[in-house]
C-alpha positions as CSV (number, residue, x, y, z in Angstrom):
1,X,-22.4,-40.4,111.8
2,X,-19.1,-38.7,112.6
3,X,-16.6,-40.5,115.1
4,X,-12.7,-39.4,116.4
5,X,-10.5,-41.6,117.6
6,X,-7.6,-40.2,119.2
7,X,-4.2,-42.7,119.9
8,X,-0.6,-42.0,120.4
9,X,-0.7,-41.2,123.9
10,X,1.1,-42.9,126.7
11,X,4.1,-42.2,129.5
12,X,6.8,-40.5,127.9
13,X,10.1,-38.6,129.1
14,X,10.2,-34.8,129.7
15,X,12.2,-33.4,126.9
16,X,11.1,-36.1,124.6
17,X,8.4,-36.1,121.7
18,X,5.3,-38.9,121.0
19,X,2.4,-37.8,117.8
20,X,-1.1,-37.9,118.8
21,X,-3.2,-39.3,115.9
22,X,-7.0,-38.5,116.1
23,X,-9.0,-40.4,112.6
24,X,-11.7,-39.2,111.5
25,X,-15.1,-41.2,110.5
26,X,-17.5,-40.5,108.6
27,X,-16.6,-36.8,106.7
28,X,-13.2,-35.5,105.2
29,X,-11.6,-33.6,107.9
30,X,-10.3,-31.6,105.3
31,X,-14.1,-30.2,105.2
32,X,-14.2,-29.0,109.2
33,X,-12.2,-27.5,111.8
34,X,-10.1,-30.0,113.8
35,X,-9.1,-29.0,117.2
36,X,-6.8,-30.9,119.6
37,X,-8.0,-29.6,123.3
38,X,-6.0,-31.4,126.7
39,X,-7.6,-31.2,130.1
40,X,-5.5,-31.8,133.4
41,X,-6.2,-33.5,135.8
42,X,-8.3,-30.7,138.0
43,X,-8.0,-28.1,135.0
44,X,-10.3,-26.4,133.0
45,X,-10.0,-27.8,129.1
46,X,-7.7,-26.3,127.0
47,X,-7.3,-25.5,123.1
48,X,-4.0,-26.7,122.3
49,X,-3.9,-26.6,118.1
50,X,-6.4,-26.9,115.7
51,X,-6.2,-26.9,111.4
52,X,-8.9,-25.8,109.3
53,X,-10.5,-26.7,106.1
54,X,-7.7,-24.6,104.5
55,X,-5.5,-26.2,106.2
56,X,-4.6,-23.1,108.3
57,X,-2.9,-23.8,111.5
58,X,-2.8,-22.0,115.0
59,X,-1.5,-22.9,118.2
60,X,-1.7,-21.9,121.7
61,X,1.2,-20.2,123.2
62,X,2.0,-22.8,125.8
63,X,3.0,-25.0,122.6
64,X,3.7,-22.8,120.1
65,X,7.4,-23.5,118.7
66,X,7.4,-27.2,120.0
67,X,4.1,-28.4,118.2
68,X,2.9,-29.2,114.5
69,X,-0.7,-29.9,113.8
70,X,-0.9,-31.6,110.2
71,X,-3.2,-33.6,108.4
72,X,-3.0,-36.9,105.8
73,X,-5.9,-37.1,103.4
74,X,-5.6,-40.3,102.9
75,X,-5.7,-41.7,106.0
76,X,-8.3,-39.2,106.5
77,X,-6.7,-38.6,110.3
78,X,-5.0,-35.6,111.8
79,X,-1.9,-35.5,114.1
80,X,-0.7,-33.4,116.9
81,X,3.5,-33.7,117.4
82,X,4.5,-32.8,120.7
83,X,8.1,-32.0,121.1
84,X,10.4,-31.1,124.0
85,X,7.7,-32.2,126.6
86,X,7.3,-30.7,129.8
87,X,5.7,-31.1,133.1
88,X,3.0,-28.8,132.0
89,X,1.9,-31.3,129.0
90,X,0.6,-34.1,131.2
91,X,-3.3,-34.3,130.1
92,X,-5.9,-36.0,128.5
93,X,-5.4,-34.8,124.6
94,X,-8.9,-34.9,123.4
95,X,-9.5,-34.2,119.5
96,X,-12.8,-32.4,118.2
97,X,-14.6,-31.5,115.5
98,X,-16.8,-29.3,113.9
99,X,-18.6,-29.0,110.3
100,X,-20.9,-25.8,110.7
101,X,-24.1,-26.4,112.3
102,X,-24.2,-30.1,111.5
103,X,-21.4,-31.6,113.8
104,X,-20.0,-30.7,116.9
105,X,-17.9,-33.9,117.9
106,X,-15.4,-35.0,120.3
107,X,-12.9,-37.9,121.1
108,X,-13.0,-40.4,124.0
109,X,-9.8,-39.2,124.7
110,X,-5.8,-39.6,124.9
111,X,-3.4,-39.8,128.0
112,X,-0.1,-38.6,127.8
113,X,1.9,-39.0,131.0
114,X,5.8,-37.1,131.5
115,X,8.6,-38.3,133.6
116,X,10.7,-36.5,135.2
């Protein structure tokens, strides 16, 4: 059974930085896609970054420059660094996962809170 468990969030200052974590349970992330989404509070989810098998990257455009996505093997857990935080950032960071047609698998969940 696959299982995500995101941490790292919390209240931080705008302009500052804080590294999501999401481990991973139960397959080598380095065998799916791992996604890091965030949903607002009255918004629609959003993709935010994600890393593949490969260990190709992408990110969205509202982080792009500001965010790294990278993974540790041995810890078999991927992090999300958010730098230079703005008031747009404030979400739920969820992390999910998918392996083909056998898992499709999300996280309970992350809050990350800015002050102004």
């Amino acid at each position: 059974q696959v299982q995500l468990v995101e941490s790292g969030g919390g209240l931080v200052q705008a302009a500052g930085s804080l590294r999501l974590s999401c481990a991973v349970a139960g397959v080598p992330f380095r065998a799916s896609l791992i996604t890091w989404y965030r949903q607002a509070l009255g918004q629609q989810r959003e993709l935010v970054a994600s890393i593949s098998g490969g260990g190709a990257t992408s990110y969205a455009d509202s982080v792009k420059g500001r965010s790294t996505i990278a993974g540790d093997n041995a810890k078999n857990t991927v992090y999300l660094q958010l730098n230079n935080l703005n008031p747009e950032d404030p979400a739920v960071y969820y992390c999910h996962l998918r392996l083909g047609s056998l898992y499709d698998t999300w996280g309970p969940g992350t809050q990350v809170t800015v002050s102004s």
